[in-house]
Each structure stands twice: as C-alpha cells, then as structure tokens.
Backbone as CSV, one residue per row, in Angstrom:
resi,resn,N_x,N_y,N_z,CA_x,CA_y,CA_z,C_x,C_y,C_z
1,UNK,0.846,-1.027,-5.952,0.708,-1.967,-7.021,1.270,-1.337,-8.283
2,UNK,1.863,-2.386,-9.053,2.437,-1.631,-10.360,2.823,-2.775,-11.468
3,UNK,2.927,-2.413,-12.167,3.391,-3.807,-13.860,4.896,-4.033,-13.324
4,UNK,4.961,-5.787,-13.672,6.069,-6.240,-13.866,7.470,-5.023,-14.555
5,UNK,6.521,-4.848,-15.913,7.228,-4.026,-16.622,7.871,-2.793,-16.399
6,UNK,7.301,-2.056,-14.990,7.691,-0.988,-14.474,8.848,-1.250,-13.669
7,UNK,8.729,-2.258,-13.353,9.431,-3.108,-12.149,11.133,-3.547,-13.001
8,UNK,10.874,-4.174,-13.959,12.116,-4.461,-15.307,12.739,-3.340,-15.903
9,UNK,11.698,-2.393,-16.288,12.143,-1.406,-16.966,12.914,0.038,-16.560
10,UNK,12.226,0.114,-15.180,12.390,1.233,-14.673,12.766,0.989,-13.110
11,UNK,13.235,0.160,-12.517,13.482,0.031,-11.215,13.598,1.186,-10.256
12,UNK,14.449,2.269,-10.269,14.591,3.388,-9.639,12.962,3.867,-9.667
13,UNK,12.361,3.646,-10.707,11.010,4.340,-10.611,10.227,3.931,-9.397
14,UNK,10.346,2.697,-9.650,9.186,1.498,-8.736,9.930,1.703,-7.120
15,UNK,11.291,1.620,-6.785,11.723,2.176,-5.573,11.555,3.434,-4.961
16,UNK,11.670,4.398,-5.621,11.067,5.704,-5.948,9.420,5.972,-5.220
17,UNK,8.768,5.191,-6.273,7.664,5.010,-5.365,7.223,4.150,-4.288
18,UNK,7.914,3.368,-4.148,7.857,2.338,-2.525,8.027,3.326,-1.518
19,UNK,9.340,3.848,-1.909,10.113,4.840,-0.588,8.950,6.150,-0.437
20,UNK,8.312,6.595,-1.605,7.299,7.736,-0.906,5.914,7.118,-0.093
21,UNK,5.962,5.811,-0.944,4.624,5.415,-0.214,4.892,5.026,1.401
22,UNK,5.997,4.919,1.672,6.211,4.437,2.915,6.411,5.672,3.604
23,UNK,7.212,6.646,3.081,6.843,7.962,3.742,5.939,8.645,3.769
24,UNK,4.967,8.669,2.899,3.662,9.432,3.133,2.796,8.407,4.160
25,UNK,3.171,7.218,4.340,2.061,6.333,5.666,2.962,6.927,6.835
26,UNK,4.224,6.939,6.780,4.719,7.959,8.210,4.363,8.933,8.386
27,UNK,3.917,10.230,7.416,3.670,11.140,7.922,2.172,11.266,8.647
28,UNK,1.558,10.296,7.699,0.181,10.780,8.228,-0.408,9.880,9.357
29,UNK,0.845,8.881,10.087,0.301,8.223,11.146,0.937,9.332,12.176
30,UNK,2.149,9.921,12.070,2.618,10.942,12.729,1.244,12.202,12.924
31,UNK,0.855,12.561,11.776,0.090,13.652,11.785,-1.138,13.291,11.056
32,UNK,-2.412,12.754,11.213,-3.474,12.576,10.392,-3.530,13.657,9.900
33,UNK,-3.803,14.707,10.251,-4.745,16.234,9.887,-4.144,16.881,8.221
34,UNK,-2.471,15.885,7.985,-2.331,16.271,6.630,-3.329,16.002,6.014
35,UNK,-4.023,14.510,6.219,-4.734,14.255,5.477,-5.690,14.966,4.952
36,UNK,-6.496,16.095,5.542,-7.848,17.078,5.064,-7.589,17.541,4.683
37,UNK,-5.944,18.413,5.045,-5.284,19.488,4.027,-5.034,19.104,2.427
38,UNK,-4.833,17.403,2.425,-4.676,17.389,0.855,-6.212,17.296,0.515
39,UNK,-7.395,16.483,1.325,-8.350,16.233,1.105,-9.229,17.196,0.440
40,UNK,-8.743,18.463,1.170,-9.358,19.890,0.787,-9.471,20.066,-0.959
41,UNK,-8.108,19.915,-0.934,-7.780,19.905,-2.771,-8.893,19.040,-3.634
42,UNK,-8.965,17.784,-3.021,-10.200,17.001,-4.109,-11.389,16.596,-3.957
43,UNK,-11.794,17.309,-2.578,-12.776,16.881,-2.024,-13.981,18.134,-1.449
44,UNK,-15.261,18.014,-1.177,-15.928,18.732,-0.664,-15.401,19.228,0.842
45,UNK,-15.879,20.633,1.235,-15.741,20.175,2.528,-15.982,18.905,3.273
46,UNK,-17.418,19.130,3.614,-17.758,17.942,4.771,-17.072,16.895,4.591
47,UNK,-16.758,16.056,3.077,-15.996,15.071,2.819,-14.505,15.256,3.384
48,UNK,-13.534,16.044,2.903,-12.676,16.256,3.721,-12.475,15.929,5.156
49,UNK,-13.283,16.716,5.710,-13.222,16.932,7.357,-13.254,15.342,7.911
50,UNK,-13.491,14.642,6.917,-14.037,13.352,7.381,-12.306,12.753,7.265
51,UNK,-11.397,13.157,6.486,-10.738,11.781,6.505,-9.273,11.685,7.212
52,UNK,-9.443,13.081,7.838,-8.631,12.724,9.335,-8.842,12.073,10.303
53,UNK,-9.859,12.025,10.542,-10.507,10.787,11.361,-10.385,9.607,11.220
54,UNK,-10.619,9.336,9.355,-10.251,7.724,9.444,-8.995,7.456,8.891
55,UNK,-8.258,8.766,9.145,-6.463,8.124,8.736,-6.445,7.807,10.360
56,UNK,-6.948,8.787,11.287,-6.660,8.721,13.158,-6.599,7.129,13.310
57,UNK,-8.169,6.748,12.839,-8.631,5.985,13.474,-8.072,4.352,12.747
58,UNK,-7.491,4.277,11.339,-6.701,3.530,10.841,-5.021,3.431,10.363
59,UNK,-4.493,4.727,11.137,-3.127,4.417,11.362,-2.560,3.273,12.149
60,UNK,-3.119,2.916,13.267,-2.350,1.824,13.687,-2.342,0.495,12.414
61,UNK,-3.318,0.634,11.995,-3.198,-0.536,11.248,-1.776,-0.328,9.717
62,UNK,-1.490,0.612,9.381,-0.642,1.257,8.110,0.544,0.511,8.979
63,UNK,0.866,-0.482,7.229,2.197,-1.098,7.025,2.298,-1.754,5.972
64,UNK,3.556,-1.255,5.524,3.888,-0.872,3.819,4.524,-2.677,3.977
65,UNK,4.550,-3.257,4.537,5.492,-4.574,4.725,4.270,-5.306,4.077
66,UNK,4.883,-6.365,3.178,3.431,-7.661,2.544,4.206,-8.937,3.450
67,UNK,3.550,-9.832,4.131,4.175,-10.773,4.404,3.906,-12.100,3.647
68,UNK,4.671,-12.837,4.071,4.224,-14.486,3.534,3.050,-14.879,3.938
69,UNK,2.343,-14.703,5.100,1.750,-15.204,5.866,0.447,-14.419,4.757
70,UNK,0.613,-12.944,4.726,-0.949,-12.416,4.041,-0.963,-12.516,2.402
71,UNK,0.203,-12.921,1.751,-0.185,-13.270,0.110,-0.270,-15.103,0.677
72,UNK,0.010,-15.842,1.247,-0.781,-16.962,1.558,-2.338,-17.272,2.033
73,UNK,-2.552,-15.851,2.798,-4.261,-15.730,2.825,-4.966,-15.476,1.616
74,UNK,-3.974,-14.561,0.856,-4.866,-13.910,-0.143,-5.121,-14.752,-1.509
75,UNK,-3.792,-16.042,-1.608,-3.691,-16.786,-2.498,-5.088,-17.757,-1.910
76,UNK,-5.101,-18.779,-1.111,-6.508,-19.168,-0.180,-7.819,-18.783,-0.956
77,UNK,-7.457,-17.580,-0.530,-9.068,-16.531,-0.535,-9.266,-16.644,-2.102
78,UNK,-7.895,-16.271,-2.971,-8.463,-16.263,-4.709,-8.764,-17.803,-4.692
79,UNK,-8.681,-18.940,-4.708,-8.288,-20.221,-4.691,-10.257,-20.691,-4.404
80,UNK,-10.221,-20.174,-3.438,-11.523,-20.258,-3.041,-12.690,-20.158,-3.956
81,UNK,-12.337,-18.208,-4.177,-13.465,-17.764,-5.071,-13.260,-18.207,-6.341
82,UNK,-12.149,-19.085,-6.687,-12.080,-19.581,-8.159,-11.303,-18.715,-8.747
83,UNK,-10.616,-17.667,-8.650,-9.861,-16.951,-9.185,-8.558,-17.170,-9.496
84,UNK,-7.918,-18.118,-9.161,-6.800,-18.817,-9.208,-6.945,-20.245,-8.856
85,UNK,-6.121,-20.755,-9.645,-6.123,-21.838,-9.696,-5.205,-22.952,-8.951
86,UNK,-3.902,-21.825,-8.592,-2.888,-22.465,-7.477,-2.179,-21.421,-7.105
87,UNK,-1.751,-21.395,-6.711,-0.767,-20.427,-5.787,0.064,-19.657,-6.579
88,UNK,-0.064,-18.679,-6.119,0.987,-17.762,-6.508,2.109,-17.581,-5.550
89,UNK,3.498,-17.114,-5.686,4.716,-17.805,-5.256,4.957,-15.997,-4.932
90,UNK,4.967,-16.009,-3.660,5.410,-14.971,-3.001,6.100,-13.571,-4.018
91,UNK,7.280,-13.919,-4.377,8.295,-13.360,-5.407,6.718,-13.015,-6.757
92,UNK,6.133,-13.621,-6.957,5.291,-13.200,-8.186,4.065,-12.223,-7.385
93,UNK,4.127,-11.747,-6.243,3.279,-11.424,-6.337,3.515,-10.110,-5.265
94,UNK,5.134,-9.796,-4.662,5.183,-9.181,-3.783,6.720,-8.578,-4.764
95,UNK,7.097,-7.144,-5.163,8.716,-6.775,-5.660,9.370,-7.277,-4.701
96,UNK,10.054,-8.525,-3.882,10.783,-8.549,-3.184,12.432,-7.780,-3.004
97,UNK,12.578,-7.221,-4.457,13.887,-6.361,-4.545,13.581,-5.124,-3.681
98,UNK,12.560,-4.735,-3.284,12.241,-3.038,-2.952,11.916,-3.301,-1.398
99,UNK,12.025,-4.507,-0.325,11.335,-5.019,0.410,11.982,-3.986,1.643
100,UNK,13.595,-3.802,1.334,14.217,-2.914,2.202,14.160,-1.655,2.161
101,UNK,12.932,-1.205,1.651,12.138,0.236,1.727,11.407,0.443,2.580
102,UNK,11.166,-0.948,2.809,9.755,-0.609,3.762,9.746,-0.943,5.389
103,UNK,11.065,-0.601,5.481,11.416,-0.174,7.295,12.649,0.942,7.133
C-alpha cells in the first residue's frame, strides 16, 4: 500500500518497491526459516521461533497479484459496512502500471 502521490511523484520508487515485495514473498515461500532470522532482529526469542511456521504454514496462500474479482469483494464488503458508498473502480484502487511486477 502506498499514496497516490508516491505513485505520481516517484514511480521508480513505488516499482522499486512492488519488485522487492514480490521478491521477498519468493524467498520466503522458497525458504520460511528466513523468516526467524529477520524475526530474531525484532523480536523475542520464543516470538521469533514462531514465525517460520506461519510463513510454512501461509506460503501457499502469498500472491502479490490483486485481482478484479477481490477489490470487487472488498468494494461489497466496504459497501456493506457503510464505508463506501459505491464502488471503487479497480484502477483507483489497485497501481495497475506496476501490475507486470508481480509475475
């Protein structure tokens, strides 16, 4: 997630960070156990030790892709709770310029 404005102003930035975020979900579906090693850095032990497990156990689910189909749930879901009032339009709510980062 990031400001329009980052997005206008600084494009290389906002691609920049698409492309690591999509590589750091490869590495750690490749290898959970990075995960404790950074965990170590900000975390207690026992906390740590814990979150190789739930990168293990929630890698299949990691994908940097937004589709139509889930900002149409999510528009629904705000719509619902009253948080919006109509739809938000794919393009407003997904950088579609950066979309070919994320394969």
């Amino acid at each position: 997630m990031t400001t329009q404005r980052l997005i206008d102003g600084q494009p290389d930035v906002a691609a920049a960070a698409v492309r690591a975020l999509v590589r750091a979900q490869r590495l750690l579906v490749e290898d959970p156990s990075r995960a404790a090693a950074v965990g170590r850095k900000r975390f207690p032990e026992v906390e740590a030790g814990l979150i190789a497990e739930l990168i293990r156990r929630d890698a299949p689910f990691y994908d940097p892709a937004v589709s139509r189909a889930s900002v149409d749930a999510l528009n629904t879901f705000a719509r619902n709770m009253g948080i919006l009032s109509g739809p938000a339009a794919y393009e407003q709510v997904v950088a579609a310029q950066f979309t070919r980062f994320w394969t």
